[in-house]
N, C-alpha and C positions, 0 to 999 in steps of 0.2 A: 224388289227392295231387298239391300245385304241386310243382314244383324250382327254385330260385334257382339263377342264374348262380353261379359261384368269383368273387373277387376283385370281383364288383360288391355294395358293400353298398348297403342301403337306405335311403333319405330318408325323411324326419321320418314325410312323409306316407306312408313304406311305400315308396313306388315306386323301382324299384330306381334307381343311380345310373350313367352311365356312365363305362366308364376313362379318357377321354380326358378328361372336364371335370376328375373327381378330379387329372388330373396338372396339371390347368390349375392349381387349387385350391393345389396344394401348392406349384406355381411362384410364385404370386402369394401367398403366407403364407410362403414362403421370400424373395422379394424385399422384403416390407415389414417382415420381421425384419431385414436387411441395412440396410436403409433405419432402421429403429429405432436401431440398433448404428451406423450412420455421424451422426449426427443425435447421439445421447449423446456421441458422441468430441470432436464442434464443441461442444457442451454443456463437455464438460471442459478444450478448449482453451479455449476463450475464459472459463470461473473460471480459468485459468492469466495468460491473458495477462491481468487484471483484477488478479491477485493480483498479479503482476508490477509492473504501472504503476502500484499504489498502493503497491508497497512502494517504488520507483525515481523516482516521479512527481514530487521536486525535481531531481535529476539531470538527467533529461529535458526537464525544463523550463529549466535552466540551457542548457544544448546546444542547445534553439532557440532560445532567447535569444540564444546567441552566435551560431548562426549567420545568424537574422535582421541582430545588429550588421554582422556581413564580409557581409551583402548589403547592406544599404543603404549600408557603407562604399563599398565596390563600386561599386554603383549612381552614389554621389555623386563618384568618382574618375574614373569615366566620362564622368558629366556636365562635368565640367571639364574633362577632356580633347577633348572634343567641342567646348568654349568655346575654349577654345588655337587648337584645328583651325581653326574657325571666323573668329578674328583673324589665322592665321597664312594661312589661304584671302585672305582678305580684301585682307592686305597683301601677297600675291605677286600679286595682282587688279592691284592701285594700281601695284605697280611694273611689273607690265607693259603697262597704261597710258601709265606715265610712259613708258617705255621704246621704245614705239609714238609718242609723240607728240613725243620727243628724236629717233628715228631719221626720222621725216617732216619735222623740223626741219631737222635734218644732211643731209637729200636737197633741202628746196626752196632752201637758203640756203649750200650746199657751198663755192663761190665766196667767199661773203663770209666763210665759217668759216678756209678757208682761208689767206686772208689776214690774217682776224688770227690767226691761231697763226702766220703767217710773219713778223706785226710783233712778236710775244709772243715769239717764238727768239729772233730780232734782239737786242731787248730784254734778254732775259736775257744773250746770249750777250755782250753787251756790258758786263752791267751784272760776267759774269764775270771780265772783264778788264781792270775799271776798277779804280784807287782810292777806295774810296768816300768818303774825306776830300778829296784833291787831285783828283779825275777824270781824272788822267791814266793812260796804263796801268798793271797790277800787275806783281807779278813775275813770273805764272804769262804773261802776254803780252808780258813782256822775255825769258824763255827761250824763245818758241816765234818771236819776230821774228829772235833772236841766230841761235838754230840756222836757218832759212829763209836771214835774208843769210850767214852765215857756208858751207853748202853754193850760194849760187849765188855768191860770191867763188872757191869751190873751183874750177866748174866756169867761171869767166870768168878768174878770175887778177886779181880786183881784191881791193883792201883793202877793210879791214872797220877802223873807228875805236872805242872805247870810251869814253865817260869818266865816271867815278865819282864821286860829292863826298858832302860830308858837312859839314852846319853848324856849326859849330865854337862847342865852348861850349854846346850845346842845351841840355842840362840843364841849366845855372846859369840860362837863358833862362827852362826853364819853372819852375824855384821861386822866380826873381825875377817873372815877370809874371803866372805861371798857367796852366795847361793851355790853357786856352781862347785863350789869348795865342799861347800857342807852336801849337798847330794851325793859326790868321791864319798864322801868320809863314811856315808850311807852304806853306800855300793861294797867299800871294801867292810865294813863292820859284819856287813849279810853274808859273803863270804867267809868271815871267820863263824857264824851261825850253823853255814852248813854243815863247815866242817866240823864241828862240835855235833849235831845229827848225825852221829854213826851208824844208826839202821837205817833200812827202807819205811820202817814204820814211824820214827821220828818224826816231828814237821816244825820247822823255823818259817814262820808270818809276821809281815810286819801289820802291825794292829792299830798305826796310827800314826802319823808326825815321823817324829823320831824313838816313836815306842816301838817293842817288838816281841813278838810271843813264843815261845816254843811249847811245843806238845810231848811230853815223852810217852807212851803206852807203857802197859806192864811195867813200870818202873819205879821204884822204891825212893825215897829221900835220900839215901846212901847215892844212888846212883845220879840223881837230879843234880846232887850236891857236886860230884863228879862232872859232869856236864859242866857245872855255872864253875870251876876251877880250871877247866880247860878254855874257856870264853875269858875267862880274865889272867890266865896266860898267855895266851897267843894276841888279845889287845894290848898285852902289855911288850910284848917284844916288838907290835908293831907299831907303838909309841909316834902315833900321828902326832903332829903337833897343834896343843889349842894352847896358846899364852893364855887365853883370857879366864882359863880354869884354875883355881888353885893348883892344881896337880901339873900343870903345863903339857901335859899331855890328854889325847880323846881316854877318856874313863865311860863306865857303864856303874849305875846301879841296878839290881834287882831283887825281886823277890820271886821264894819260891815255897810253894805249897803241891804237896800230898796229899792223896788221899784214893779211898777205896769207895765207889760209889755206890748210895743205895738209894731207895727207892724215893726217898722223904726229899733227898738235895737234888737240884738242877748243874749242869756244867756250866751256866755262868755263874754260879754261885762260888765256883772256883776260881775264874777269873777274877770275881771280885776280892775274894780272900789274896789272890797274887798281888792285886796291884794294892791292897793295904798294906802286905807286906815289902811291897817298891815305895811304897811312900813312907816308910817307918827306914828302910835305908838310905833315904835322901835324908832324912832328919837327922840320922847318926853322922851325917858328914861326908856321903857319898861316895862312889868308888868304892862299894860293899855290896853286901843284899842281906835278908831276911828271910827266912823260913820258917814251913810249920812246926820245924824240929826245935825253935822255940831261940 
C-alpha cells in the first residue's frame, strides 16, 4: 500500500507536487491577476479621458489656440524689444565714441579751446552791455559804472557828474520820418555822445527810448557843464532835420547834476535829481538843460 504526502497534491502526470513551487504558483497567478486588474483600470481611464476630449475637444482647442496667440504675441514683443536694445546698444556705442574723440580733442587742443571760450565770454559779455541799436553801453552797464565811480568818489571825496537828455519832440520825428529815420537819428545822436566822452573813464548809455545818460567821474559842474556845450554844438552843426519841432531841427534837452558822494545818498538818487532837472528843461521850452549849479 503507497501513502501520499498531506498538502502535496498531484501533477497531471501523478507525480506528486512540491509546497514550495505550489506557493510559487500561486504568487505568480496572484501577481498577474493584480497586473490584469491594474491594466483594466488604465483601460477604463483612458475611455474616460477619450470620452472627455471628444465631449470638450472645441473648448480645448480654443485654449490652445489662445494660448499659442500670447506666445507668439510674446515671442514677437520680445523680438522688438531685443530690436530697441539693439539701436539703443548701438547709439550709446556712437556716443561714446563721440565722446572719446571730443575729450582727446579737448586734451590735444586745450590751449587753443581755451582761448576761444575766453574770446566767446569777451564777446558776449560785451555784447551784454552794449546797445544793440547805438553800441554804446546799456543801462544794465550805466548802473554797474554809476555804483563803481559813485563808491570810489565815497572813498576819495571826489565828485561824481550826471547828465541826462532826452530828444525832444521824438515821436512827432518818428511818425513824420519813420522808424527807420528816427533809429539814424539815434545812432548818429550816440556818436556825437561819444565824442563828447573824452576820457576812458567817461561813459555815454542809453537809459531808455530816446533817453540817454552819461557818467562823468572825478568831475566837477564846471566841467559837466563843458561836456553838455559841446553835445549842443556839434547837434547843432549837424542840424538833422525834424519840421515837426518848433526849432525844425533834432534838439536835445538835459539835465545835469553834481555832486560828492556820501554815505547817507544812493547813485540813483542822482539819477533821479538829473532827470528832475531834464524835466524842468523841457518846461523852459526845450533845447536847454538844468543843473545843480541852480
Amino acid at each position: 500500500m503507497v501513502m501520499q504526502t498531506r498538502g502535496m497534491p498531484d501533477q497531471d502526470d501523478g507525480a506528486p507536487v512540491d509546497e514550495t513551487d505550489a506557493a510559487m504558483l500561486r504568487g505568480q497567478v496572484a501577481a498577474l491577476g493584480a497586473r490584469v486588474r491594474d491594466l483594466e483600470q488604465q483601460v477604463s481611464d483612458l475611455e474616460i479621458a477619450l470620452s472627455t476630449a471628444a465631449e470638450h475637444g472645441d473648448a480645448i482647442e480654443v485654449e490652445i489656440s489662445a494660448m499659442n496667440e500670447q506666445l507668439h504675441r510674446e515671442i514677437t514683443e520680445r523680438t522688438r524689444a531685443e530690436r530697441r536694445l539693439q539701436t539703443l546698444l548701438g547709439a550709446l556705442r556712437q556716443q561714446r565714441d563721440d565722446l572719446e574723440i571730443l575729450v582727446s580733442t579737448i586734451t590735444e587742443h586745450s590751449d587753443d579751446i581755451d582761448a576761444q571760450w575766453l574770446r566767446r565770454y569777451s564777446e558776449i559779455e560785451i555784447v551784454s552791455r552794449t546797445d544793440a541799436l547805438t553800441g554804446i553801453a546799456n543801462r544794465r552797464r550805466l548802473s554797474e559804472v554809476l555804483d563803481n565811480e559813485w563808491r570810489r568818489g565815497l572813498r576819495g571825496g571826489t565828485p561824481v557828474s550826471v547828465i541826462l537828455l532826452d530828444v525832444d519832440h521824438f515821436k512827432a520825428f518818428n511818425d513824420t520820418y519813420g522808424h527807420q529815420a528816427g533809429d539814424d537819428c539815434l545812432v548818429k545822436l550816440c556818436a556825437t555822445l561819444r565824442h563828447a566822452c573824452r576820457r576812458p573813464t567817461d561813459l555815454a548809455a542809453r537809459y531808455g527810448g530816446e533817453e540817454f545818460a552819461l557818467v562823468l567821474p572825478a568831475t566837477g559842474i564846471d566841467g559837466a557843464l563843458k561836456v553838455v556845450e559841446t553835445i549842443r554844438h556839434e547837434l547843432a552843426a549837424q542840424a538833422i532835420p525834424h519840421l515837426a519841432s518848433t526849432h525844425r531841427v533834432v534838439t536835445v534837452s538835459m539835465g545835469v547834476v553834481t555832486e560828492v558822494p556820501s554815505a547817507g545818498r544812493d547813485p540813483t538818487a542822482l539819477l533821479a535829481d538829473a532827470d528832475q532837472l531834464l524835466y524842468a528843461a523841457k518846461r523852459a521850452g526845450r533845447n536847454t538843460y538844468r543843473s545843480s549849479r541852480g
